[in-house]
DRENFIVO-753385 format. One record per residue (C-alpha): residue in three letters; x, y, z. Coordinates in steps of 0.25 Angstrom, whole numbers. Layout:
residues N
ATOM residuo    xx    yy    zz
ATOM     ALA     X     Y     Z
...
//
This chain:
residues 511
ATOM residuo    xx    yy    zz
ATOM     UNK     2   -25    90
ATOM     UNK     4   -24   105
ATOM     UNK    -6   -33   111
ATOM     UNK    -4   -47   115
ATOM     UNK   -14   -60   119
ATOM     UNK   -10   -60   134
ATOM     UNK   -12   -73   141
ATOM     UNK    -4   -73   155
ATOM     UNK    -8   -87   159
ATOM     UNK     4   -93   158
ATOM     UNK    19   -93   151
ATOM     UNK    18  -105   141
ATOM     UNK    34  -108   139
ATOM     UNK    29  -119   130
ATOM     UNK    39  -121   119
ATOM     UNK    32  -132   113
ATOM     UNK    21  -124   110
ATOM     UNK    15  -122    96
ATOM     UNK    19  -114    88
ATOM     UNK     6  -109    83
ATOM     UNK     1  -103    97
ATOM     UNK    18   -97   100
ATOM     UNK    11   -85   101
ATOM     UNK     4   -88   113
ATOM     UNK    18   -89   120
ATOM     UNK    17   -73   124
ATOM     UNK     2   -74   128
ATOM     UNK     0   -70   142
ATOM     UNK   -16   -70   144
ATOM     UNK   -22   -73   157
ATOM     UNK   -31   -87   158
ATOM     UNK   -37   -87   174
ATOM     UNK   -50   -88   173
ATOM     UNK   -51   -75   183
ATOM     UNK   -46   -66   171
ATOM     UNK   -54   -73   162
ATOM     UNK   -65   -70   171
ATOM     UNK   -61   -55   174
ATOM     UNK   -59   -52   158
ATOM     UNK   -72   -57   154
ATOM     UNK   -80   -48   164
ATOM     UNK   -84   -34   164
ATOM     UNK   -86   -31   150
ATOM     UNK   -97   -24   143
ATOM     UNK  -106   -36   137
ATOM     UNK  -116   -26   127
ATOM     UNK  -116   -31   112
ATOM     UNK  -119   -17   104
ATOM     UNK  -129   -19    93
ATOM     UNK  -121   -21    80
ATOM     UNK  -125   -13    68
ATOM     UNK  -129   -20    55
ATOM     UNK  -118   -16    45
ATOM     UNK  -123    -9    32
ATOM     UNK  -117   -20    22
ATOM     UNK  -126   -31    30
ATOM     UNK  -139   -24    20
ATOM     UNK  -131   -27     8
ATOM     UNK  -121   -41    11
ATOM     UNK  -137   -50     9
ATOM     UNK  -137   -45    -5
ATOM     UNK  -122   -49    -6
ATOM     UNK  -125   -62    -1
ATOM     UNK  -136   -66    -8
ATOM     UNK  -129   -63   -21
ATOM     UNK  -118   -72   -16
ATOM     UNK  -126   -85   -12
ATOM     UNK  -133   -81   -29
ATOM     UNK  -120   -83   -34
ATOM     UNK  -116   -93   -26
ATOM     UNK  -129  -103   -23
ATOM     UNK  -132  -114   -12
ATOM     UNK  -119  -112    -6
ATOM     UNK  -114  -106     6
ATOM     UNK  -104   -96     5
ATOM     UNK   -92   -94    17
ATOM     UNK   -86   -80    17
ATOM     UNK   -74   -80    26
ATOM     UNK   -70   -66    33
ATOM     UNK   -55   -70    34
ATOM     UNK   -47   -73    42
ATOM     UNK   -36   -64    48
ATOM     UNK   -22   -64    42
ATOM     UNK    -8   -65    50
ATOM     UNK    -1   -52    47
ATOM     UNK    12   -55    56
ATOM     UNK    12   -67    67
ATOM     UNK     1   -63    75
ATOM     UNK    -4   -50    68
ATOM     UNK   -14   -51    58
ATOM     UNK   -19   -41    46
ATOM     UNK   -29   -34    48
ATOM     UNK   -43   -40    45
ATOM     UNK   -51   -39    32
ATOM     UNK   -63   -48    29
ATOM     UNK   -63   -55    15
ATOM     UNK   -70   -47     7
ATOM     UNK   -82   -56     1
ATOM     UNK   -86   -58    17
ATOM     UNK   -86   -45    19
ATOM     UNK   -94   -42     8
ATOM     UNK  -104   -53    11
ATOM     UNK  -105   -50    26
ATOM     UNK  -105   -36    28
ATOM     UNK   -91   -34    35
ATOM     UNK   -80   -26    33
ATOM     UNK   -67   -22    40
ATOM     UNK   -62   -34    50
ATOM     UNK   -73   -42    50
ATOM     UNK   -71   -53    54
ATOM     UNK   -60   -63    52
ATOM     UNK   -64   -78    53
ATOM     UNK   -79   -73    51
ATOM     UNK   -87   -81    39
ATOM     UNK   -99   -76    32
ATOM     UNK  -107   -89    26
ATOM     UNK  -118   -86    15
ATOM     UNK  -127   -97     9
ATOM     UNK  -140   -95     2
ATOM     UNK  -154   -96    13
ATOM     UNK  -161  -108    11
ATOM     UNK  -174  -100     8
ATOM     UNK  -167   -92    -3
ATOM     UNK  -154   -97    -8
ATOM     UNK  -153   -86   -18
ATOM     UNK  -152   -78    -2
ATOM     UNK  -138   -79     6
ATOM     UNK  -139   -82    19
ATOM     UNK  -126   -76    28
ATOM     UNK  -120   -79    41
ATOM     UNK  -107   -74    48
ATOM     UNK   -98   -82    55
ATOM     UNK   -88   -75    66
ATOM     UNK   -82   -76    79
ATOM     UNK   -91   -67    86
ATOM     UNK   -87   -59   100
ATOM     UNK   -83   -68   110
ATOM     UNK   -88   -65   127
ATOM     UNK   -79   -58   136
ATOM     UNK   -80   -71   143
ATOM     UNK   -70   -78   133
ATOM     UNK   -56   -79   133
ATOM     UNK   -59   -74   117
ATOM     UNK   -62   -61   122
ATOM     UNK   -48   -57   127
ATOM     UNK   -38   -67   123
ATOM     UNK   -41   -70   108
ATOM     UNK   -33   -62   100
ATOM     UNK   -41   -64    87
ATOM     UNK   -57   -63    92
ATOM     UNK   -56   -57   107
ATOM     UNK   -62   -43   110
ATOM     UNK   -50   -38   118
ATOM     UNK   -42   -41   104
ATOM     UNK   -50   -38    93
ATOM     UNK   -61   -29    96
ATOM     UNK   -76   -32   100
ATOM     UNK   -80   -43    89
ATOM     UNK   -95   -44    87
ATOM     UNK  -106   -54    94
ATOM     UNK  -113   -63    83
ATOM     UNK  -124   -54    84
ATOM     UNK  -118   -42    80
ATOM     UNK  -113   -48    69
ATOM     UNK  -125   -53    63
ATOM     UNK  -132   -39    66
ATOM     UNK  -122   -33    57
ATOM     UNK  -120   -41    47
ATOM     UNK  -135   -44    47
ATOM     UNK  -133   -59    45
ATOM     UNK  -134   -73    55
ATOM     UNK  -118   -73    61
ATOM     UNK  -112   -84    69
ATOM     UNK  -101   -89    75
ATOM     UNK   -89   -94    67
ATOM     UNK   -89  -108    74
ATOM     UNK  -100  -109    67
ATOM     UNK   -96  -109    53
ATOM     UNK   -93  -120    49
ATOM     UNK  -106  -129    54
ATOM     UNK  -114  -118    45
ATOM     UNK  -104  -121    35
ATOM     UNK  -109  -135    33
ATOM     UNK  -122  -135    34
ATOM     UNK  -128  -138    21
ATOM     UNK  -115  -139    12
ATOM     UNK  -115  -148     3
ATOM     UNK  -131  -152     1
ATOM     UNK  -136  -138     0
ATOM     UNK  -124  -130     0
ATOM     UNK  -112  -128    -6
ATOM     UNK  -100  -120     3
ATOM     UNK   -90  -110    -3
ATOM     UNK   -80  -102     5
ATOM     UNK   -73   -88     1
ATOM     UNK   -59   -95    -2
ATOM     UNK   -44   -89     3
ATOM     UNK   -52   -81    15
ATOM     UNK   -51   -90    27
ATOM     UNK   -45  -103    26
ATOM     UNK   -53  -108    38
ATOM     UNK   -66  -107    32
ATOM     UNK   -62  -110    19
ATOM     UNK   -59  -124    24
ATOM     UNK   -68  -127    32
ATOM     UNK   -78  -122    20
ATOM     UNK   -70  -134    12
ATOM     UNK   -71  -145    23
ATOM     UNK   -87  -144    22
ATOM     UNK   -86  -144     9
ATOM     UNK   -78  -156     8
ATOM     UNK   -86  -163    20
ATOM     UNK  -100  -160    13
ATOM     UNK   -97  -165    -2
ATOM     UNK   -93  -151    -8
ATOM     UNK   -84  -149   -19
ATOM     UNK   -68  -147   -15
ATOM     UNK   -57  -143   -23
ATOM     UNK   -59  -134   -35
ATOM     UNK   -73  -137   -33
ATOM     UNK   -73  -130   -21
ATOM     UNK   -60  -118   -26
ATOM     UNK   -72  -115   -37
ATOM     UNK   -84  -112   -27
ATOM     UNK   -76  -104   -19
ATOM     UNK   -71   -95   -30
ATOM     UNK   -84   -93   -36
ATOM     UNK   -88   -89   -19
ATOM     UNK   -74   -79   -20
ATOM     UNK   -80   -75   -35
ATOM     UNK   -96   -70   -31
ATOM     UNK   -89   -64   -20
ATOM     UNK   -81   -54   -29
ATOM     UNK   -93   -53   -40
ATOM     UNK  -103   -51   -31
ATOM     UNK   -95   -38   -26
ATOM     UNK   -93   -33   -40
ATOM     UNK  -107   -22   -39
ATOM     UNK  -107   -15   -25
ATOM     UNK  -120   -14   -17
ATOM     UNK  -123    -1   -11
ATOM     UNK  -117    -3     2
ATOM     UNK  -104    -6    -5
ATOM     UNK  -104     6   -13
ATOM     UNK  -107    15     0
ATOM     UNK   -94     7     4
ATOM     UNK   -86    10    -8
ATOM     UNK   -90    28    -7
ATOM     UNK   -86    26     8
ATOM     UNK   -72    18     6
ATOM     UNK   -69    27    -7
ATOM     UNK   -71    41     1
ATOM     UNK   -62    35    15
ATOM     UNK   -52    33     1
ATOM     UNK   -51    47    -6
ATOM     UNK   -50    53    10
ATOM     UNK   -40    45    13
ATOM     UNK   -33    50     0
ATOM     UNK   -34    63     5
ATOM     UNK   -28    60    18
ATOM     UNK   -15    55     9
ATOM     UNK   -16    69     1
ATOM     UNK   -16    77    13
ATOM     UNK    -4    70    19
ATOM     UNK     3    65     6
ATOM     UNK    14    78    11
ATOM     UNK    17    69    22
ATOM     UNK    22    56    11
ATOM     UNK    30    64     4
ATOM     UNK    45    63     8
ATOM     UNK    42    50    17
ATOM     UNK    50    39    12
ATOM     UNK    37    31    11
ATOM     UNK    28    43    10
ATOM     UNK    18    30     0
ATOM     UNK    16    26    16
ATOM     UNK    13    37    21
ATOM     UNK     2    40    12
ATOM     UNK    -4    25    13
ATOM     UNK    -3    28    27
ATOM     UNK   -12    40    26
ATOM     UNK   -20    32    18
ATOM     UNK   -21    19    28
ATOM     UNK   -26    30    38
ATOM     UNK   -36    35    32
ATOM     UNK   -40    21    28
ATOM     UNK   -41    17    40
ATOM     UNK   -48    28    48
ATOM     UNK   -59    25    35
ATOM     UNK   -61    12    34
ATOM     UNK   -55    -1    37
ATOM     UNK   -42     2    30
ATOM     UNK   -34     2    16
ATOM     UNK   -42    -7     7
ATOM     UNK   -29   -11    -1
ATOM     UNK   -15    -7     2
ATOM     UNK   -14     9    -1
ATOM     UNK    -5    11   -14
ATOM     UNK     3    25   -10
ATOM     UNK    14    24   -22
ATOM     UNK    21    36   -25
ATOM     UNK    29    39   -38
ATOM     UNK    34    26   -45
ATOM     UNK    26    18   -36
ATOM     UNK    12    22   -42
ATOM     UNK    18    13   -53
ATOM     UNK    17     0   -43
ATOM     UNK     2    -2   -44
ATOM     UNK     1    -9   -31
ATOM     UNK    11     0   -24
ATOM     UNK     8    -3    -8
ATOM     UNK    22    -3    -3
ATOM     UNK    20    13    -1
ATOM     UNK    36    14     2
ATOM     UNK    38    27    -8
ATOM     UNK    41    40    -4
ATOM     UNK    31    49   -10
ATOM     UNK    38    63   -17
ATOM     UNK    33    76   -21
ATOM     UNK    32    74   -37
ATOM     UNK    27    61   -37
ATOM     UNK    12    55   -37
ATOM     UNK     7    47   -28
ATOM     UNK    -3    36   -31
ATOM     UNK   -13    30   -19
ATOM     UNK   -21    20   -21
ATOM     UNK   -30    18    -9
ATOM     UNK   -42    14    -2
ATOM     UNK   -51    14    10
ATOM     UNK   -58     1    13
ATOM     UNK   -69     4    22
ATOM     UNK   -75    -3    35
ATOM     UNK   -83   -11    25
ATOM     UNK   -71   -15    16
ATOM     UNK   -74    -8     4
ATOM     UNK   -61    -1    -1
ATOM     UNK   -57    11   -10
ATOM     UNK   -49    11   -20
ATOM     UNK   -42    25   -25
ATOM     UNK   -30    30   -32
ATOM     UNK   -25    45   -33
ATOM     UNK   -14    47   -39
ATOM     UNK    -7    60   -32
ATOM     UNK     4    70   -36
ATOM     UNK    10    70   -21
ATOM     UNK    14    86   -25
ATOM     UNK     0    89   -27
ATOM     UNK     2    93   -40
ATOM     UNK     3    82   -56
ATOM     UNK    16    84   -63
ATOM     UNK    13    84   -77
ATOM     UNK    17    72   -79
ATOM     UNK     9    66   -67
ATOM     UNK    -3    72   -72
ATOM     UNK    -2    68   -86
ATOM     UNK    -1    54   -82
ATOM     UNK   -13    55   -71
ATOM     UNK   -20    62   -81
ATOM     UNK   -20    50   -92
ATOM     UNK   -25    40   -80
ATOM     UNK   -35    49   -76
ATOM     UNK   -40    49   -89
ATOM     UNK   -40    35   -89
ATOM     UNK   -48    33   -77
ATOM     UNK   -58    43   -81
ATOM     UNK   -59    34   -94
ATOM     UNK   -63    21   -86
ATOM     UNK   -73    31   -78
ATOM     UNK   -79    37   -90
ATOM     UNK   -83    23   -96
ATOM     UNK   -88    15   -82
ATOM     UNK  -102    12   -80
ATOM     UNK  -110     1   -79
ATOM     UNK  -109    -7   -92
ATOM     UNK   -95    -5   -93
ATOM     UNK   -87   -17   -92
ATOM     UNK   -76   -16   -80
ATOM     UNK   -64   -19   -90
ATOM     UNK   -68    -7   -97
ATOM     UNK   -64     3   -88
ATOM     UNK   -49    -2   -90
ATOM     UNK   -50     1  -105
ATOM     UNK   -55    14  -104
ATOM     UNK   -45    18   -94
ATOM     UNK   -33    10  -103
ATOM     UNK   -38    17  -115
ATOM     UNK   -34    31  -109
ATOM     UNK   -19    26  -104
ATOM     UNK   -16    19  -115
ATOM     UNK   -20    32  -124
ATOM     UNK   -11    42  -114
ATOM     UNK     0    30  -114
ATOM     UNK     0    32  -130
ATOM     UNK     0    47  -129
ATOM     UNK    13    46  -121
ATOM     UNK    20    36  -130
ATOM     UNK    22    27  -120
ATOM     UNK    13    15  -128
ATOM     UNK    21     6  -137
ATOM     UNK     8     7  -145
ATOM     UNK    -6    15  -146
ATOM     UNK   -15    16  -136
ATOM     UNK   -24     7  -145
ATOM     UNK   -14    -4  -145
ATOM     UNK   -11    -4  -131
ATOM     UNK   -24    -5  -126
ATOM     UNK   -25   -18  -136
ATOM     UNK   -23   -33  -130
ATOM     UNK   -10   -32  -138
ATOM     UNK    -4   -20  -132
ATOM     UNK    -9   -15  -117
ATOM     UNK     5    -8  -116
ATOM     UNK    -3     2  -108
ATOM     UNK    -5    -7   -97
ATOM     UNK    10    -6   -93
ATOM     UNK     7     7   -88
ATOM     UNK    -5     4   -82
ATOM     UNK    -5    -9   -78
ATOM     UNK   -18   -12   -70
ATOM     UNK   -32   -13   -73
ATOM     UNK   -43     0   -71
ATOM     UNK   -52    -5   -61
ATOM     UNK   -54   -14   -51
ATOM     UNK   -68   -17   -43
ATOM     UNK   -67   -11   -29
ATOM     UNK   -74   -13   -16
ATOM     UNK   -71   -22    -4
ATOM     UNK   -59   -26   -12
ATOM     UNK   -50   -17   -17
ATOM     UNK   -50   -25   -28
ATOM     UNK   -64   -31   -28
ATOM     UNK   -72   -42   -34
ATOM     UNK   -59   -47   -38
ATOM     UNK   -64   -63   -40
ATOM     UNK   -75   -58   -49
ATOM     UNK   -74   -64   -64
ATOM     UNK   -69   -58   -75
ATOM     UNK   -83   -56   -82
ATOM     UNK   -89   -50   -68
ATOM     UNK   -76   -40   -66
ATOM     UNK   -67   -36   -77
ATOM     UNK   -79   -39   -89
ATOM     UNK   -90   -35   -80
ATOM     UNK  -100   -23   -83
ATOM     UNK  -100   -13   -73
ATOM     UNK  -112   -12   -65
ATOM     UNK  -115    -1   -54
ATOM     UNK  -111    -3   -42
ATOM     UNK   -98   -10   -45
ATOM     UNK   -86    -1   -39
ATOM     UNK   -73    -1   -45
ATOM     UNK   -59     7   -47
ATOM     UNK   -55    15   -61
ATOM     UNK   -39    15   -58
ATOM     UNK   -29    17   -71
ATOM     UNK   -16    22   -70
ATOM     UNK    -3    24   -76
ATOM     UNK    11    19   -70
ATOM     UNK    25    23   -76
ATOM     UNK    34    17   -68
ATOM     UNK    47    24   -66
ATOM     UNK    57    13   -74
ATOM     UNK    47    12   -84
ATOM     UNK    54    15   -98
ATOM     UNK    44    17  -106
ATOM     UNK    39    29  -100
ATOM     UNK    44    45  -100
ATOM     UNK    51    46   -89
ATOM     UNK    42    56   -82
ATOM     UNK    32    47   -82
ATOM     UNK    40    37   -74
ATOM     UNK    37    34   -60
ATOM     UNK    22    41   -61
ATOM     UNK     9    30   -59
ATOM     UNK    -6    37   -58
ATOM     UNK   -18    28   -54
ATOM     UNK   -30    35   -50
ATOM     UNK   -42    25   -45
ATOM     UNK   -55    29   -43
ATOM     UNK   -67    19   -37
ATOM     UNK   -80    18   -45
ATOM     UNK   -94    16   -43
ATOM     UNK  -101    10   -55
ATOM     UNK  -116    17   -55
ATOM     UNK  -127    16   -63
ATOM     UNK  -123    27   -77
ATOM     UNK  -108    26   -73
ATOM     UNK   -98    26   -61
ATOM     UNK   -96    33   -48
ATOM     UNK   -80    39   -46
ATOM     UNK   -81    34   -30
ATOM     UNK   -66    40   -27
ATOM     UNK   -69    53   -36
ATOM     UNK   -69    62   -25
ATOM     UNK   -52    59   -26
ATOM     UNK   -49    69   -36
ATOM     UNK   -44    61   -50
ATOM     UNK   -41    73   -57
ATOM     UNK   -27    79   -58
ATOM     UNK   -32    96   -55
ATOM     UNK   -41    88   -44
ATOM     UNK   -32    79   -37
ATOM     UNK   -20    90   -35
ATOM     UNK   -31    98   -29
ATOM     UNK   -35    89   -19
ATOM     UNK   -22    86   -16
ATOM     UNK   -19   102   -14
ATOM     UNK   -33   103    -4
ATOM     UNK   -29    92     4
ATOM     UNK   -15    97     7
ATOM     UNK   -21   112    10
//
């Protein structure tokens, strides 16, 4: 970061001042009113028109199934805030995900913002929305060029409250306003829950109105706010159709930038931290895609396919190992993939590679042959477990049978394939995640809900109990599914699965 806030009114040698605002000690910003007068003039004043984003036709039926599930209270949904990286540097922006899902919004929209949402009086079965930001400050403020956090000349052009309420399609004001819409009504006709852990700010300022209007506190309060955290996740469960069209688009910005990594995977090999060079490959393409990675890129070579969350990508990468990446593009809208190839870095299985690839492709093809709606969730991991526990027997590597390993009492399996088969997947990597039990793990599947199929086997290199040639080897292949009316839809199938296809591929991309 090369760029500085410059304030040249004076040189403060004010040892005594606080330490909190040290860092204005190297400002040099100018404070005459002649500069403030000549850097306020001579800009162009036109406000384009704003474009309503797609997601504001689909965010209503969100919200009123939101205010259903939660009645006669109103709702906070904090964006964020942004969070100290180093000192003065902060990490990237990412909107919490149930706002973004409510509002409409997606990238780095917009830290300190709050999206309230309350039942109308006419209809309290009918939400009523409205944003709160900091909206576009006039060239004639001192915001414009000196704030470092909201000005133009810092940050970019930030949207007028009329362009934010053209897009998102909702009443938007400004963020001094909050918390005066925040009291009105609480108590008599309205209860008031907050997202909790997402803006401390806000979260107490929900809790002093609360308090100050004869609302519940405590674990009273701790209770509303989980079931707020809970509806959130399990109102996510089944996508709409604009989610879906997000889930194709983020999945196909994934499978090409896993053939950018095939096509330059030459260049890792021989690098002392050839992992890297493939995430970086990966982080490009990312990037030019979407908005990013939508988890940290798992690039683990040899051995380190057996770490399940490998993101350190520090290994070499050589020419008989496999490689396996686990990656995704999260898209402008912050939907995310979620895929895993396995790759021979030669181009070409061993047989020992292929046979173990082989026995997890079986078993993902067992939890695809059984999914449709109907099924319940945990059922997919049973019909893939059944397959590796059966391969595991064949290579006398269970102390058991199959059958008694995949008993309560045995799961011996499991130390070779320690996670579970599937995961719901949408904004969230791991999505829906505060959704009960019954509505997640026990649930049915119902169309329209998206999800991963991911087994795999890990033979650690100092692992003991296992052939020596099958040390050192981990396979995961992970695919993203659709749930449709008869069945399911393979969204990543066009990243060949199949051991003929996938050395193919590799072979027409490095032509």
């Amino acid at each position: 970061m090369s760029t500085e806030s410059t304030d040249t009114s004076t040189d403060r040698t004010d040892d005594t001042k606080d330490l909190a605002s040290r860092g204005d000690t190297r400002s040099q910003r100018p404070t005459n009113e002649a500069f403030r007068e000549f850097i306020s003039s001579g800009w162009d004043e036109t406000v384009p028109d704003a474009e309503r984003r797609d997601a504001a036709d689909f965010t209503p039926a969100r919200r009123d199934a939101l205010v259903r599930r939660l009645p006669a209270t109103r709702l906070v949904l904090p964006a964020g805030v942004l969070k100290v990286r180093s000192n003065d540097t902060d990490y990237p922006f990412r909107p919490e995900t149930a706002f973004a899902y409510f509002a409409g919004l997606g990238t780095d929209e917009e830290p300190d913002s709050v999206l309230v949402v309350e039942p109308s009086a006419e209809d309290p079965e009918r939400a009523v929305a409205t944003y709160f930001f900091r909206p576009r400050a006039g060239f004639d403020t001192s915001e414009f060029y000196a704030d470092s956090r909201y000005g133009e000349m810092w940050v970019g052009r930030r949207p007028t409250v009329a362009e934010a309420s053209q897009r998102l399609g909702i009443e938007v004001r400004h963020i001094e306003e909050l918390r005066d819409h925040l009291a009105k009504d609480v108590g008599a006709q309205l209860s008031l829950s907050v997202m909790p852990s997402v803006d401390a700010s806000v979260e107490a300022m929900v809790q002093e109105i609360r308090t100050q209007n004869g609302l519940p506190d405590g674990a009273d309060a701790t209770a509303e706010f989980d079931r707020l955290r809970e509806a959130a996740s399990e109102l996510r469960l089944v996508k709409d159709e604009y989610e879906v069209r997000q889930m194709r688009a983020a999945v196909d910005a994934t499978i090409r930038g896993f053939e950018d990594v095939i096509t330059r995977l030459p260049e890792a090999v021989g690098h002392e931290r050839g992992e890297r060079v493939i995430e970086g490959v990966f982080a490009a393409a990312a990037r030019a895609e979407g908005n990013g990675v939508g988890y940290d890129t798992i690039a683990a070579a040899g051995d380190h396919a057996c770490t399940l969350h490998w993101t350190r990508n520090t290994g070499a990468v050589r020419e008989d190992e496999l490689v396996l990446i686990d990656a995704g593009v999260e898209i402008d809208s912050l939907y995310t993939a979620d895929v895993t190839r396995t790759l021979p870095v030669s181009g070409t299985f061993s047989p020992i590679q292929r046979k173990v690839y082989e026995a997890v492709l079986e078993a993902a093809d067992a939890a695809f042959a059984v999914a449709r709606p109907g099924l319940h969730f945990r059922d997919l991991h049973t019909a893939a477990m059944t397959v590796l526990a059966a391969r595991l027997e064949e290579w006398d590597l269970l102390p058991g049978t199959a059958a008694e390993s995949l008993s309560a009492d045995g799961q011996w399996h499991r130390r070779w394939m320690p996670h579970g088969t599937s995961h719901h997947l949408g904004m969230d990597v791991h999505d829906c995640a505060q959704a009960r039990r019954e509505m997640y793990l026990d649930a049915e599947l119902e169309p329209g809900m998206v999800f991963t199929i991911e087994p795999g086997l890990y033979f650690k290199e100092n692992d003991l109990l296992v052939p020596e040639e099958l040390r050192g080897i981990g396979v995961r292949i992970e695919d993203d599914v659709l749930v449709t009316a008869d069945g399911v839809e393979n969204l990543s199938a066009a990243a060949p699965r199949r051991v003929e296809d996938v050395e193919r591929w590799i072979a027409e991309l490095r032509q």
